[in-house]
C-alpha positions as CSV (number, residue, x, y, z in Angstrom):
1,X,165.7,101.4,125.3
2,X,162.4,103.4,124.9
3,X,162.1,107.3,124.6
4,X,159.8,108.8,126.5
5,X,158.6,112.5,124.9
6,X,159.2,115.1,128.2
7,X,157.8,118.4,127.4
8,X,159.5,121.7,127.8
9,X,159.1,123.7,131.3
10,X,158.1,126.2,128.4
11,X,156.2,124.4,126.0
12,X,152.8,122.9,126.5
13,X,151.9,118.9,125.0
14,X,149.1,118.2,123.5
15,X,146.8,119.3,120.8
16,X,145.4,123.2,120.8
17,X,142.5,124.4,121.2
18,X,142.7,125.5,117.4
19,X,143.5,121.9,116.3
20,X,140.7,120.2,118.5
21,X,137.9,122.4,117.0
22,X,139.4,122.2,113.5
23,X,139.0,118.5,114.3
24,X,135.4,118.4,115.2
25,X,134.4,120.5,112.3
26,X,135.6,117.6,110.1
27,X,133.7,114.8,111.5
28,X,130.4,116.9,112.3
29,X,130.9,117.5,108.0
30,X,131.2,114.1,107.7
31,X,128.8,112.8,109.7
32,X,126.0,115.3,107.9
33,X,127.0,114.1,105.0
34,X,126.9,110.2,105.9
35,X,123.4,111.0,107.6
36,X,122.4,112.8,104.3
37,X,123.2,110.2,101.7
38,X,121.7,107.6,104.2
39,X,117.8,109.5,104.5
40,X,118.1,110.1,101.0
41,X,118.5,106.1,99.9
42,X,116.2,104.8,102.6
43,X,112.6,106.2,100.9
44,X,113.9,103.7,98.2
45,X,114.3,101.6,100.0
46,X,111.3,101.9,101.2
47,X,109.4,102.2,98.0
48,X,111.0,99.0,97.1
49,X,109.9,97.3,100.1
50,X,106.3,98.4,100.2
51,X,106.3,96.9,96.2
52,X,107.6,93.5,96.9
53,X,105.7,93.2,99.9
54,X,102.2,93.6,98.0
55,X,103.4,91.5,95.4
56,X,104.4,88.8,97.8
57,X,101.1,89.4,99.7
58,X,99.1,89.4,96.8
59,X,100.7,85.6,95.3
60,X,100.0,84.4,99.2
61,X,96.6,86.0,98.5
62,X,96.0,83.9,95.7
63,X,97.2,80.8,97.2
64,X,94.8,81.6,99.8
65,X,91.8,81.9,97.7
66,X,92.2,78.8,95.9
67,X,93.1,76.6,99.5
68,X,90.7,78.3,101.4
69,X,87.8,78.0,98.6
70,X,87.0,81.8,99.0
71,X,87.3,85.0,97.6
72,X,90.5,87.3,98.4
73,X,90.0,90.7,97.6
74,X,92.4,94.1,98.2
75,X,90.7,97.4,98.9
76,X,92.7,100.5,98.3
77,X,91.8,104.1,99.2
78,X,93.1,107.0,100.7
79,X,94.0,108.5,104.2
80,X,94.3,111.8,105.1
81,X,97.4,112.8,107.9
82,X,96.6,116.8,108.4
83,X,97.0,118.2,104.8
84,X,98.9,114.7,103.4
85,X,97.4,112.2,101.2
86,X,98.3,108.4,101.9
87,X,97.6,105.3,100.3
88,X,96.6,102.5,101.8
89,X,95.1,99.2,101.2
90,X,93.4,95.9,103.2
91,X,92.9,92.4,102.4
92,X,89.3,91.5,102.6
93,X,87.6,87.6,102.4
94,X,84.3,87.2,100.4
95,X,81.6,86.1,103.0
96,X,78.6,85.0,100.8
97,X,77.5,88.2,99.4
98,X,79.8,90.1,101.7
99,X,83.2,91.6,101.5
100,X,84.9,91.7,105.4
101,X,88.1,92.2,106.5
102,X,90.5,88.9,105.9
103,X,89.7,87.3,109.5
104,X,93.4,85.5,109.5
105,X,96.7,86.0,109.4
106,X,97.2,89.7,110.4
107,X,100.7,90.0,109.8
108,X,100.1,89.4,106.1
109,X,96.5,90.5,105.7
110,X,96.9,93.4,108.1
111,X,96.3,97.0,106.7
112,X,99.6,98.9,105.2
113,X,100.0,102.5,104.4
114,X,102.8,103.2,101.3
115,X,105.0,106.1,102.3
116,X,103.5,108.9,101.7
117,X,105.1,110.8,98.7
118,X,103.9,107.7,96.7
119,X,100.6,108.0,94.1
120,X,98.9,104.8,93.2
121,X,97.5,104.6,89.4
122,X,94.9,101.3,89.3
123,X,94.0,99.9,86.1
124,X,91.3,96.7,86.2
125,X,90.5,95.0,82.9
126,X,92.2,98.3,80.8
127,X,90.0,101.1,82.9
128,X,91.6,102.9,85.0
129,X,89.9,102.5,88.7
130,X,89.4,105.8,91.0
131,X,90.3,105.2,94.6
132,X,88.5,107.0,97.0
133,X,88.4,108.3,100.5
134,X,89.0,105.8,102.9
135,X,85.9,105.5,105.7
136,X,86.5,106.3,109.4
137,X,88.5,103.6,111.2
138,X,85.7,103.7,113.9
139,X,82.8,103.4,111.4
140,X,81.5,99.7,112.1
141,X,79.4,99.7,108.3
142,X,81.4,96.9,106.0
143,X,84.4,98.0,103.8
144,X,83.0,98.2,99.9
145,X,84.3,95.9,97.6
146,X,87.7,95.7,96.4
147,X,89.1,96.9,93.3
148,X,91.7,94.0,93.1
149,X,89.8,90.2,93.5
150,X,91.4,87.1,93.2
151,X,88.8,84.0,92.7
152,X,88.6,81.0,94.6
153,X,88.5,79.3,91.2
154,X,92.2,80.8,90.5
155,X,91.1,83.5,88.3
156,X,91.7,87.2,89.0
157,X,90.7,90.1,87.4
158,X,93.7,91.1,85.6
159,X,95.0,94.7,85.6
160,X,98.1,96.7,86.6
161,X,99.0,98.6,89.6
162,X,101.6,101.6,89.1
163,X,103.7,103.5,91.8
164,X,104.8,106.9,90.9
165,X,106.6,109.4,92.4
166,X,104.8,112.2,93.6
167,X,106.5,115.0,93.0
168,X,108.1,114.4,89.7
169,X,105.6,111.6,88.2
170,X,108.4,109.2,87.7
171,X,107.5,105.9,87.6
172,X,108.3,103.9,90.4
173,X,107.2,100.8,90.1
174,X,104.6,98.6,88.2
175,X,102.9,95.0,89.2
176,X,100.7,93.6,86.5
177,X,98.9,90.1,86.8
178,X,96.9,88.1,84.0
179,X,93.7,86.1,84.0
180,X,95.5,83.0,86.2
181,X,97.0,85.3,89.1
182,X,100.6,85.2,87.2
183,X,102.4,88.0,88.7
184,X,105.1,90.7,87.1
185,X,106.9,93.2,89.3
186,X,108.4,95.7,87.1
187,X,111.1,98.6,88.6
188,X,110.3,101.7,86.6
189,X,108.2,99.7,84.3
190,X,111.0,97.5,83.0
191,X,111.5,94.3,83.3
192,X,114.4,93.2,85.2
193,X,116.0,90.4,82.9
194,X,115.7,93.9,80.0
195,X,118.2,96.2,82.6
């Protein structure tokens, strides 16, 4: 036979009002500290997805230049949001003497910003390459030429591309590519068969 749990005329069941707050205090801490750990890992994220995205875009880039017979190109530069600074960078296609914006395949070749609190150092054929002001959206003049080029041919100007951290100047993340468009993406500037 089941028990049923009859209360008192003098005592009332249930859960205070004491209990009930003491209760919500708990999970509100928890939940700030979930919500915490979780905007804290997703710049990493982030980071890391930005880097193997170029990369990947950059080895489609170079597929592209050799199919297509034309010169890929990437054009980085800068953006200003207000008082931020953000890099950027677009995919351009050699038209005879011309560099213009890749005319295919948006969704790859499309223009992408890194996150924000992320400095770019370039380096082409051991120089290191300043990148400048990016031009008004509006502006109809052609882009200039790109720091990065891969060759029809399936040569590219080799060099490496470095993502720090800007606030602390940690290294991030580093992509360098040879002569032949071979490509190495290096977390923190280690290799990953050496962590």
């Amino acid at each position: 036979m089941a028990t049923t749990r009859t209360c008192k005329p003098f005592r009332q069941c249930g859960f205070s009002l004491l209990e009930l707050l003491l209760v919500l205090v708990v999970v509100g801490m928890i939940v700030s500290i979930a919500g915490l750990s979780l905007s804290s890992g997703s710049r990493d994220y982030q980071v890391d997805a930005a880097a193997r995205e170029f990369a990947d875009i950059a080895s489609y880039a170079m597929d592209e230049a050799e199919l297509n017979g034309t010169d890929m190109g990437v054009l980085f530069g800068l953006d200003s949001a207000g008082d931020v600074t953000i890099y950027s960078y677009e995919w351009l296609q050699r038209a005879g003497n011309v560099w213009r914006t890749a005319p295919f395949d948006e969704d790859a070749f499309g223009r992408r910003q890194l996150p924000h609190d992320v400095d770019v150092i370039l380096e082409i054929e051991e120089g290191e390459t300043e990148l400048e002001q990016r031009q008004d959206p509006e502006d109809e003049t052609l882009p200039p030429a790109p720091q990065i080029v891969f060759f029809a041919s399936g040569e590219a100007i080799p060099g490496v591309m470095t993502w720090v951290d800007a606030g602390n100047g940690d290294v991030l993340w580093e992509l360098e590519w040879d002569l032949l468009g071979r490509f190495e993406l290096r977390r923190r500037g280690i290799d990953e068969d050496e962590e």
